[in-house]
N, C-alpha and C positions, 0 to 999 in steps of 0.2 A: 222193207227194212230201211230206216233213216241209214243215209251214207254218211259213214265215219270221215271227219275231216280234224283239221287241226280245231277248229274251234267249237266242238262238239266232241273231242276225244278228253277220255283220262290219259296220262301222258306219268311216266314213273321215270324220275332219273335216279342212277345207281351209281354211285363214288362213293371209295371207302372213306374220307373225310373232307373236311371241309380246308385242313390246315393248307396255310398258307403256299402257292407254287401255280404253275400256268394253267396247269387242266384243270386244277377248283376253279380258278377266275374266269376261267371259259366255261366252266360250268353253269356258273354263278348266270353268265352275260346268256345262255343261253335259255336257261329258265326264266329270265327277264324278258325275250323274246318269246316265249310261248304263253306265259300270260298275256302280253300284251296281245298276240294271237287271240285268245279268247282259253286255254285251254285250261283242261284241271291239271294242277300240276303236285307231284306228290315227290319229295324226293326224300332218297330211305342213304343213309349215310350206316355204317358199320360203327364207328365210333364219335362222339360230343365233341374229337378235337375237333377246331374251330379259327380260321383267323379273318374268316369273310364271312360270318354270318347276319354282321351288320348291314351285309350291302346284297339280300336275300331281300324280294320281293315280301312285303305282308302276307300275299295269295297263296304264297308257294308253303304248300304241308311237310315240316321234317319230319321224320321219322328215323330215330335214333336208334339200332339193333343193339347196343352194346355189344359186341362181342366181336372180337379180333380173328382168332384161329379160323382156319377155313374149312375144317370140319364140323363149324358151329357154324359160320359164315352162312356157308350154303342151305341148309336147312333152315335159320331167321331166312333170310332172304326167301325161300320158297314158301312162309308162310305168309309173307309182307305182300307178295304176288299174289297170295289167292284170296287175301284179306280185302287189298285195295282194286282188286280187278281192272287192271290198266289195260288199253287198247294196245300202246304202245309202251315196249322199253326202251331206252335206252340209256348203254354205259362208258365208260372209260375209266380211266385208262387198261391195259393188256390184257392182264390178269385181272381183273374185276369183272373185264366183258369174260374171262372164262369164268368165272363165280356166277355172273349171270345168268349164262347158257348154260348151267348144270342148276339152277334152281328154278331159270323158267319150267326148264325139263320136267323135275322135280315136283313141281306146282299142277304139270300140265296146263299152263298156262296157253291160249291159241291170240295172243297179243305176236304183234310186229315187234321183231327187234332189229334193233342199229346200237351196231358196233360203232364207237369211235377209238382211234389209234393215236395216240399223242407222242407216240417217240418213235426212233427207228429199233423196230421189234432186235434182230439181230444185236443190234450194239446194246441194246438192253437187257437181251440173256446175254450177251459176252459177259457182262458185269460180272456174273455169278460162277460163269465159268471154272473159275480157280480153284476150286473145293471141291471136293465130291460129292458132299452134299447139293453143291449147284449144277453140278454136274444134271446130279437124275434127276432131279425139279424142271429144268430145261429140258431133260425127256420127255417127262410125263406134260411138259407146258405146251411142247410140239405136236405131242400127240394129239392132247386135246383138242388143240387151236384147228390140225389137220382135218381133224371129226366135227367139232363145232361150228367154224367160223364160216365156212359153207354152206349151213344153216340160217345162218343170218339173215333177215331181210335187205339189210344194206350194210358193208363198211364205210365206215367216213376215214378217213387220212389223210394229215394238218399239211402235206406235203405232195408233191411231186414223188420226189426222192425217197421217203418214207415207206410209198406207197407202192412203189417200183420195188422196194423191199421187202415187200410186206405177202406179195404174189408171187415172186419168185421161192419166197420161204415156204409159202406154203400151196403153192401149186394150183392159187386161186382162179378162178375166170376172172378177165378187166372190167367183166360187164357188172358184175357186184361189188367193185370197189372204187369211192370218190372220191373225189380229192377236193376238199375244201379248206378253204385257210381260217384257222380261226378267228373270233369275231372279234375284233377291240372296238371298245366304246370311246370316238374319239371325242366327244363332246365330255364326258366323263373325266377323260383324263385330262384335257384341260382344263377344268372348270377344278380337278381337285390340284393343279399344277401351280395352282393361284394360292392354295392357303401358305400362312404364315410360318414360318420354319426360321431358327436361331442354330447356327454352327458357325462355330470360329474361322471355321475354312472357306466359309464361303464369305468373306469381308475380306481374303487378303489375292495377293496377288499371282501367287502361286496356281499355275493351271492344274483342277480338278479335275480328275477319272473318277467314273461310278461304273459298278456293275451290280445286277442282282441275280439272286439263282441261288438253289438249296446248296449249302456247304457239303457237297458229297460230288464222289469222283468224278460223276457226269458233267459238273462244272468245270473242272481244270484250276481253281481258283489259285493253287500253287505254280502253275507258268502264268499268269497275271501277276503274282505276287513278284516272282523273280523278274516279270517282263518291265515291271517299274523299279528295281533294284538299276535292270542294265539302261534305264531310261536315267537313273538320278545319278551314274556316272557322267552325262553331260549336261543333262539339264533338269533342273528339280520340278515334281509334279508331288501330285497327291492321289491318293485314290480311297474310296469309301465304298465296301463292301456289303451286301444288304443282302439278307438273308440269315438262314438258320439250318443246322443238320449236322452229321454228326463228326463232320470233319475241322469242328470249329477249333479245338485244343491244338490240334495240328495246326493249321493255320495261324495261331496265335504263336507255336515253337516257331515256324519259319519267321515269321513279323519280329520276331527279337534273333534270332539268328543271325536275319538279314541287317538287324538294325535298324527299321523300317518304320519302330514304335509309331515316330511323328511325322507319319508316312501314310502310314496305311489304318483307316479305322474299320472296326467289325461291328457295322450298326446296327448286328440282328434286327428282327422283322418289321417291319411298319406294314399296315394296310394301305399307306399311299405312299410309293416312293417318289411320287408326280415331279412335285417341288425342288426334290434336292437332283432328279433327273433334269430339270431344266432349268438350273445353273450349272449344272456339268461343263465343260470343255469339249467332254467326250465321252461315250459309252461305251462299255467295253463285253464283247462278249467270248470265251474264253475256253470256252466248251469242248469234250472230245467228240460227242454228238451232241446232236441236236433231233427232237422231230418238226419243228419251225422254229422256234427260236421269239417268240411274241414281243420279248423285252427288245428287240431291235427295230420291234414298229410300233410298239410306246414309246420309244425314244423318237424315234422318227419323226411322230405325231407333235411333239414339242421341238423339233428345228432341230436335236440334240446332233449332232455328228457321229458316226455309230463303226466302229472298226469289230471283227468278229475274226475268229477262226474259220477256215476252211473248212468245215465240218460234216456229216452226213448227217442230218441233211437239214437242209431246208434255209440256212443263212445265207446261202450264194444264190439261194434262186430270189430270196428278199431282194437281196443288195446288187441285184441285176449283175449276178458275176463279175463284182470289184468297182461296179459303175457308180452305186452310192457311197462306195466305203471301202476299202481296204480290206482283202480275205489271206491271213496270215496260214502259214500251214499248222498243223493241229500239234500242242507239245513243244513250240518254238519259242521260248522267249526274246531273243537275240530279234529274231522275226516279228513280233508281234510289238516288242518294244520301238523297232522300225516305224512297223503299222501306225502306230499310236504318234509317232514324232511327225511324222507325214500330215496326219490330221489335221494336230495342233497346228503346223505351220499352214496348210492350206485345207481349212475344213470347207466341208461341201454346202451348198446352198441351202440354206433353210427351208425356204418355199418350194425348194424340189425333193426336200428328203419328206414334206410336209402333204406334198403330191402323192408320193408312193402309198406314202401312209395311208393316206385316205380311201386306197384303194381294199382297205382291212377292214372297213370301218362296220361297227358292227348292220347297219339295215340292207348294206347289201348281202352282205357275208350272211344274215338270219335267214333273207328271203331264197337263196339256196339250200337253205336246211329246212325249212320250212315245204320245201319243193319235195325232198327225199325223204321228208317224215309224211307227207299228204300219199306218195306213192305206196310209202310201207303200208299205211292203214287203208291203200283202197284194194290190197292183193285179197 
């Protein structure tokens, strides 16, 4: 029997969609890396949204389930697995790896799977915590996660910290879980750092903030918003906001409450925020968790200077605990508006925050996945 390897395996990746935010683009960077491997790559998405499908390999097969609910979910999903008979799975993020392991199940599928983990699990059922309907969702998510993810052939987690979380939640052994930092394509990002972009802000003199990250409470975008209100009681700055989700309305009442209109812009989604990240002053990241935090080594990668929240997790282990950047405590405006003035007056070297970076970059970062995906398929 020929030995299964990366470049002789079917290879199935599983996210619910493609829309725009850090574990599609690491998605995205990571099926780039397995063609390029040699392998077959099939990736089955739950729903057509979409905001990087442009930047999807030619090689790479979608396969679009239509269907949302997770009682639909998992049965598409177990017929896609016995359809395309892949060697290997692998998913992300939390809840989609449990959609997975209940339709590999399902399929009776005998493929390798690899979890990957993109946020800090805990602080991501907190979220839901406050209702009673999140309440039992978070039962029933532990339960499973308890029963399934020991199953696994390999977890991957984008963090130390995440990771350290993620074992102790569920009482894993350390020996089935990794910890690798996701991949950023740094040639990528500068190359698309260079195109052409018009904003009025960036001609005047006024020192620019940017931050990006879905408009939803995982971002904090409302202590950013105030932490540049108590920044333009002594010195005027700007900040441009990038993303999209569902806390945009909101965001727009504080932006006029605060009086901030010509202050603060909400540039909803771009596929490249490269450009206007590397005219920045400063990047901001703002977060009450994190699982790494990616946009703080895109910025990186472009010289940008990068202040972040204290977060769990994964920004302080970036930012070599406060050595590239500034680690505000989480929910501190007062604080963070500090952070941000520190910066401005004394930003950090470019060729050293350019150094860090590169240590992200995606062919090394691949050939560690590459490493845990050859072991899965040779059990």
């Amino acid at each position: 029997m020929t030995r299964r390897t990366i470049a002789n395996a079917r290879i199935l990746l599983y996210i619910p969609s493609l829309r725009g935010g850090g574990a599609e683009r690491s998605m995205i960077n990571l099926a780039r890396g397995l063609i390029e491997a040699g392998a077959h790559v099939d990736l089955v998405v739950s729903m057509a949204e979409s905001d990087y499908s442009a930047e999807l390999p030619p090689e790479v097969r979608v396969h679009t389930m239509g269907v949302r609910r997770i009682h639909r979910v998992i049965p598409a999903l177990a017929k896609a697995i016995r359809r395309l008979q892949p060697d290997l799975i692998v998913s992300r993020p939390y809840r989609a790896n449990l959609l997975m392991m209940l339709a590999s199940r399902l399929a009776r599928s005998r493929a390798a799977r690899v979890l990957i983990v993109d946020n800090t699990t805990t602080q991501e059922m907190a979220l839901v915590e406050d209702s009673p309907r999140g309440r039992v969702r978070n039962l029933v998510d532990l339960k499973l996660m308890r029963r399934l993810y020991p199953r696994a052939s390999r977890i991957i987690v984008v963090s130390r910290g995440s990771a350290d979380d993620l074992i102790a939640l569920l009482d894993l052994p350390s020996e089935l879980v990794e910890v690798i930092y996701n991949p950023v394509e740094i040639d990528h990002i500068t190359a698309q750092a260079n195109e052409t972009i018009d904003h009025p802000w960036l001609n005047d003199d006024l020192p620019l903030l940017m931050t990006a990250g879905r408009l939803a409470r995982q971002k904090d975008h409302p202590t950013l918003i105030r932490a540049l209100h108590h920044l333009n009681q002594s010195r005027q700055a700007r900040l441009m906001i990038f993303g999209q989700g569902p806390d945009e309305r909101a965001l727009q009442r504080l932006i006029a409450e605060l009086g901030l209109e010509d202050r603060v812009a909400l540039m909803g989604f771009t596929p490249n925020p490269f450009p206007y990240m590397a005219h920045a002053d400063a990047f901001v990241l703002s977060s009450a968790w994190e699982g790494l935090g990616n946009v703080l080594i895109e910025a990186m990668a472009l010289g940008t200077p990068v202040i972040s929240t204290d977060c769990p997790c994964g920004p302080a282990e970036l930012l070599e605990h406060g050595r590239l950047g500034p680690l505000a405590p989480v929910g501190d405006p007062e604080a963070l508006a500090d952070a941000i003035a520190e910066v401005l007056d004394h930003p950090a070297d470019p060729d050293t925050l350019r150094a860090r970076a590169a240590e992200f970059d995606r062919p090394a970062i691949l050939k560690r996945y590459m490493t845990i995906f050859e072991q899965a398929l040779s059990r």
